[in-house]
GUKOLMI-710592 format. One line per field, with one value per atom (N, C-alpha, C): residue number from 1; residue in three letters; atom name; x, y, z. Coordinates in Angstrom, 1 decimal, decimal comma, m for minus. Layout:
nr <- c(NUM_...)
rest <- c(ala_...)
atom <- c(CA_...)
X <- c(X_...)
Y <- c(Y_...)
Z <- c(Z_...)
REM end
This chain:
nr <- c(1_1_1_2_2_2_3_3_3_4_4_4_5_5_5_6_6_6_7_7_7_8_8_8_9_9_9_10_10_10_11_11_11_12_12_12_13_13_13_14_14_14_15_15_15_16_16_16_17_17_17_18_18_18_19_19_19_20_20_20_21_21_21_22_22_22_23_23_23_24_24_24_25_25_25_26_26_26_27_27_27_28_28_28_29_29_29_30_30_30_31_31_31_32_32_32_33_33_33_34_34_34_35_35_35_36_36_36_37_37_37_38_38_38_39_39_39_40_40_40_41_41_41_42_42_42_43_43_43_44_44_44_45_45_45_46_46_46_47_47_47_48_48_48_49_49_49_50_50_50_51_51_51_52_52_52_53_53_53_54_54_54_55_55_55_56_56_56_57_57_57_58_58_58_59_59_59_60_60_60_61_61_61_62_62_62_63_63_63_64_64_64_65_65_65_66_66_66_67_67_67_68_68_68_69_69_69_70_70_70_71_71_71_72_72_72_73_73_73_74_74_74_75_75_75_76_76_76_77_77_77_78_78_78_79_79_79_80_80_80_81_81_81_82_82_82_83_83_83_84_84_84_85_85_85_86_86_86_87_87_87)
rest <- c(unk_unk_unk_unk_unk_unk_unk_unk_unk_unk_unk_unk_unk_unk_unk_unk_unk_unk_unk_unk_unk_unk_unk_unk_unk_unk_unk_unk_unk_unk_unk_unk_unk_unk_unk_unk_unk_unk_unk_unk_unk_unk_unk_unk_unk_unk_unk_unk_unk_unk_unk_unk_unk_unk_unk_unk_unk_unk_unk_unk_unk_unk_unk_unk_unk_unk_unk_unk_unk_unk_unk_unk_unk_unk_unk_unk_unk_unk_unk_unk_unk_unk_unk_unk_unk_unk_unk_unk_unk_unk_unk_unk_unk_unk_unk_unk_unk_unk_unk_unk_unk_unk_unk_unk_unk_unk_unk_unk_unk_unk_unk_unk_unk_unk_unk_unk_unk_unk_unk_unk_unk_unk_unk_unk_unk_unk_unk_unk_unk_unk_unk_unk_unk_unk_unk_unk_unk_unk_unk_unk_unk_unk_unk_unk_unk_unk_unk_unk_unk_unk_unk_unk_unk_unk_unk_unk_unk_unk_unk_unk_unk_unk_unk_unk_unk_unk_unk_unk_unk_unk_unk_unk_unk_unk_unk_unk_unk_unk_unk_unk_unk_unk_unk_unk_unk_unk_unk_unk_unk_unk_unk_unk_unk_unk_unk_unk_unk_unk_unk_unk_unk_unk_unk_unk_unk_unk_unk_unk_unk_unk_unk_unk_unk_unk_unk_unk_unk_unk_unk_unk_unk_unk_unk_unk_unk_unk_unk_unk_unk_unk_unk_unk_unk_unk_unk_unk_unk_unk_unk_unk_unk_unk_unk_unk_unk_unk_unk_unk_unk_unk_unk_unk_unk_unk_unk_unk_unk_unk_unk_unk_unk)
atom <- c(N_CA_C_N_CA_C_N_CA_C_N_CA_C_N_CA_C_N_CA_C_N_CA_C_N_CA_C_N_CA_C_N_CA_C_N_CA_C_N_CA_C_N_CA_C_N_CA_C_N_CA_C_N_CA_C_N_CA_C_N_CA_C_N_CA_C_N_CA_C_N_CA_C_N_CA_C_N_CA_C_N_CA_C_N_CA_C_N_CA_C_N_CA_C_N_CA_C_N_CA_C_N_CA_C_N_CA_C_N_CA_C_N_CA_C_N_CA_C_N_CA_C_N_CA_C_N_CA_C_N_CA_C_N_CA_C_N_CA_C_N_CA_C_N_CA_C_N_CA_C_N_CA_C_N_CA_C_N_CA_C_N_CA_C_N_CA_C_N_CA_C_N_CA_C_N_CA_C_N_CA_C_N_CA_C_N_CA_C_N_CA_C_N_CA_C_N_CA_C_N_CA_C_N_CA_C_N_CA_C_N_CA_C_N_CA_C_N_CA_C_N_CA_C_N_CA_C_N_CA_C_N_CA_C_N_CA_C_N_CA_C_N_CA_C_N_CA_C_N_CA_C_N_CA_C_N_CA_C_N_CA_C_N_CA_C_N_CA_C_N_CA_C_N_CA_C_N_CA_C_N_CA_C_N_CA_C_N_CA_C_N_CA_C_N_CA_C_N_CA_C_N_CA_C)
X <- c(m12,5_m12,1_m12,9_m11,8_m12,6_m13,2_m14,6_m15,6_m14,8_m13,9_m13,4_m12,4_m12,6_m11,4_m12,1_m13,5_m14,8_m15,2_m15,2_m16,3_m16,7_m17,7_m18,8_m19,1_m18,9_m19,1_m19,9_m20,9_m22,2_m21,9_m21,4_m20,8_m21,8_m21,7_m22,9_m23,6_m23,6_m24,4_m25,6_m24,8_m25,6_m25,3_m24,2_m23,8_m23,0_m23,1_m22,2_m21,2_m19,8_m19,1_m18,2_m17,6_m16,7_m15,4_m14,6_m13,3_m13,2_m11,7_m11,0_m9,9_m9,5_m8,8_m8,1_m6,6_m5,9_m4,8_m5,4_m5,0_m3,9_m2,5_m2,0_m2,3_m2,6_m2,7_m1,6_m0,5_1,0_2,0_2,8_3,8_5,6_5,9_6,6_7,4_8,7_9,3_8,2_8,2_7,7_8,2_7,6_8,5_9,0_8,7_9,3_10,8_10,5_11,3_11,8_12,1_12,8_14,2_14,8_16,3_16,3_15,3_15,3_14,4_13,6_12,7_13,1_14,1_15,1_16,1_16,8_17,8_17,3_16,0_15,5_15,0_14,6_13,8_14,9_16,2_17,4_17,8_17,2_17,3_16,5_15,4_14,6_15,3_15,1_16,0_15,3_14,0_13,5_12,6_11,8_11,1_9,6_9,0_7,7_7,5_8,6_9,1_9,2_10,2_10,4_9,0_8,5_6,8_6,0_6,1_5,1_5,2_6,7_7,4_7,4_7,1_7,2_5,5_5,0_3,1_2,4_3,6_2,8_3,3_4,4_5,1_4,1_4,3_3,0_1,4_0,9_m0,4_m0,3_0,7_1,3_1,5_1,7_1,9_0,4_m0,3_m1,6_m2,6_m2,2_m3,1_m3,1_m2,0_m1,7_m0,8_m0,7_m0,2_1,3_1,8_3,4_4,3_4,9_6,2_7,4_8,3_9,5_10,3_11,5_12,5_12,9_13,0_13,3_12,2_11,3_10,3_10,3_11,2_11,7_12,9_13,1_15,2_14,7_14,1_14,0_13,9_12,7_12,5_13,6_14,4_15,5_16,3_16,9_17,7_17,2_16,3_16,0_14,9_14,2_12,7_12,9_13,7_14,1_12,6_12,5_11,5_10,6_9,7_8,7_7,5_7,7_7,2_5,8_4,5_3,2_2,4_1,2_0,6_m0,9_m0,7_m2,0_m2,5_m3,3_m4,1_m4,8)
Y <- c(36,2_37,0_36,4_36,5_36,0_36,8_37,1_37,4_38,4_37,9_38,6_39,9_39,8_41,0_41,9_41,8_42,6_43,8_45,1_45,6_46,6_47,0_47,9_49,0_50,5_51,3_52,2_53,2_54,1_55,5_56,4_57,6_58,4_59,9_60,8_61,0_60,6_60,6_59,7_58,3_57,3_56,5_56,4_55,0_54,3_53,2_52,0_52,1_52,1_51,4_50,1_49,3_48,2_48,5_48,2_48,0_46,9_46,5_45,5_45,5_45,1_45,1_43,6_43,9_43,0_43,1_42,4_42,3_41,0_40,9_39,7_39,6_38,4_38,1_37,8_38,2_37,8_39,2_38,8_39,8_39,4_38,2_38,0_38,2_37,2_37,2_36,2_35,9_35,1_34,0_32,7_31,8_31,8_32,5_32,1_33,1_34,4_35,3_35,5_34,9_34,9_35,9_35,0_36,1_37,3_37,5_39,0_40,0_39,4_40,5_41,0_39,5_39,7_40,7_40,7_41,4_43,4_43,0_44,3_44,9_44,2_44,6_45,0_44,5_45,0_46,2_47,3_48,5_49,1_48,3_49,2_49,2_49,8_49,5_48,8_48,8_47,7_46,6_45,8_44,7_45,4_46,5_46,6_47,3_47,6_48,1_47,2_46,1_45,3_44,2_44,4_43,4_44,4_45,5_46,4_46,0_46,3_45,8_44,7_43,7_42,3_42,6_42,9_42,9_43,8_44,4_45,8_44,7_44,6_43,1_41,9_41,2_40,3_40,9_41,9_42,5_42,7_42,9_43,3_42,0_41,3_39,8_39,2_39,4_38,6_39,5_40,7_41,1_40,5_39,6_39,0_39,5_41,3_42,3_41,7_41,5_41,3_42,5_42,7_44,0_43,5_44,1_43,5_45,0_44,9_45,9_47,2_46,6_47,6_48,7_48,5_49,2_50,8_50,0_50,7_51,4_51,5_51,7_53,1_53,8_55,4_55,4_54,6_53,9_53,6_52,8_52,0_52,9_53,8_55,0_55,8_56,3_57,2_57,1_56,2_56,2_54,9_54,3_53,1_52,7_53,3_53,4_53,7_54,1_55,0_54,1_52,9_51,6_51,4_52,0_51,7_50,8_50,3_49,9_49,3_49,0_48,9_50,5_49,7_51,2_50,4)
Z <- c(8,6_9,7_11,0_12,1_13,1_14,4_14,7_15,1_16,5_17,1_17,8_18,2_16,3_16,2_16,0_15,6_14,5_15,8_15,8_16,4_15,4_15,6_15,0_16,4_15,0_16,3_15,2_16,2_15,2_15,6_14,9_15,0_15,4_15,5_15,8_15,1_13,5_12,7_12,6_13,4_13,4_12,3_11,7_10,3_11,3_11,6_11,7_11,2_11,7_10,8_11,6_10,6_11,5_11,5_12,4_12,4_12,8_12,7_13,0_14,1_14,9_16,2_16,6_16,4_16,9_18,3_18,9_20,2_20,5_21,1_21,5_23,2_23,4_24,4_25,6_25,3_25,8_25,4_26,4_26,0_26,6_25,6_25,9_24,7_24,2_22,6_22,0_20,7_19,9_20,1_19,2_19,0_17,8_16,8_15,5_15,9_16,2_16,2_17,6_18,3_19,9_19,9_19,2_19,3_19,0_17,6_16,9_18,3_18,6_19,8_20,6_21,3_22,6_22,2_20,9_21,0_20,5_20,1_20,0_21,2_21,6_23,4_24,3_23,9_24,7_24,7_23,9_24,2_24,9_25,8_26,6_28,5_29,2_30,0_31,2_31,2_32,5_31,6_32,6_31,9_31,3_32,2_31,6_30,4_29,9_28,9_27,9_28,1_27,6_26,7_28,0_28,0_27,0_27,3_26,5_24,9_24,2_23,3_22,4_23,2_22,7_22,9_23,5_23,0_21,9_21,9_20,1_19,3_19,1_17,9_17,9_19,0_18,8_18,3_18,7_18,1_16,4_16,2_14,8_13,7_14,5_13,8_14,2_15,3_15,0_13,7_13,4_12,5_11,0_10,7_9,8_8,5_9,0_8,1_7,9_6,9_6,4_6,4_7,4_7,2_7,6_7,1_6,7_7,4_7,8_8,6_7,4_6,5_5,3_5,3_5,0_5,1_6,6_7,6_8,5_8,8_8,0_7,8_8,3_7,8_8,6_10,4_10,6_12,1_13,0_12,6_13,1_13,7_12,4_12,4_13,4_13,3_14,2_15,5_15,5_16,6_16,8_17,4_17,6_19,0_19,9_20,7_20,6_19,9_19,3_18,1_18,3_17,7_18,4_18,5_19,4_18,1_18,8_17,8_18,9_20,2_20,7_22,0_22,2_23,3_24,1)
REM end
């Protein structure tokens, strides 16, 4: 793991704990997946939208986590917009 994703935070009890935090630095389409983002991001109706979009997806893919669309068939269906994943 790399040192920049690591923070450590100390509750009110005072235990440490670590988490992990992935952030993309861009918010554009991918390059592996360009068409698939583009044609997903086409349901948003301006660009900062669009940018927001393409930066949760990229954050999602730098975490290294593997998800697959199926997994989302409920999502798709119904919360097509409703996709966050940074702050």
């Amino acid at each position: 793991m790399i040192d920049i994703h690591r923070v450590t935070i100390v509750d009110f009890q005072g235990h440490s704990h670590n988490l992990n935090r992935y952030k993309a630095m861009w918010n554009r389409p991918g390059q592996v997946s360009s068409t698939i983002d583009k044609k997903s991001a086409s349901k948003f109706l301006n660009i900062s939208e669009k940018q927001h979009f393409y930066h949760d997806i990229a954050s999602a893919v730098e975490s290294g986590w593997n998800f697959s669309t199926r997994w989302m068939s409920y999502w798709r269906r119904n919360h097509r917009k409703t996709l966050h994943g940074t702050f």
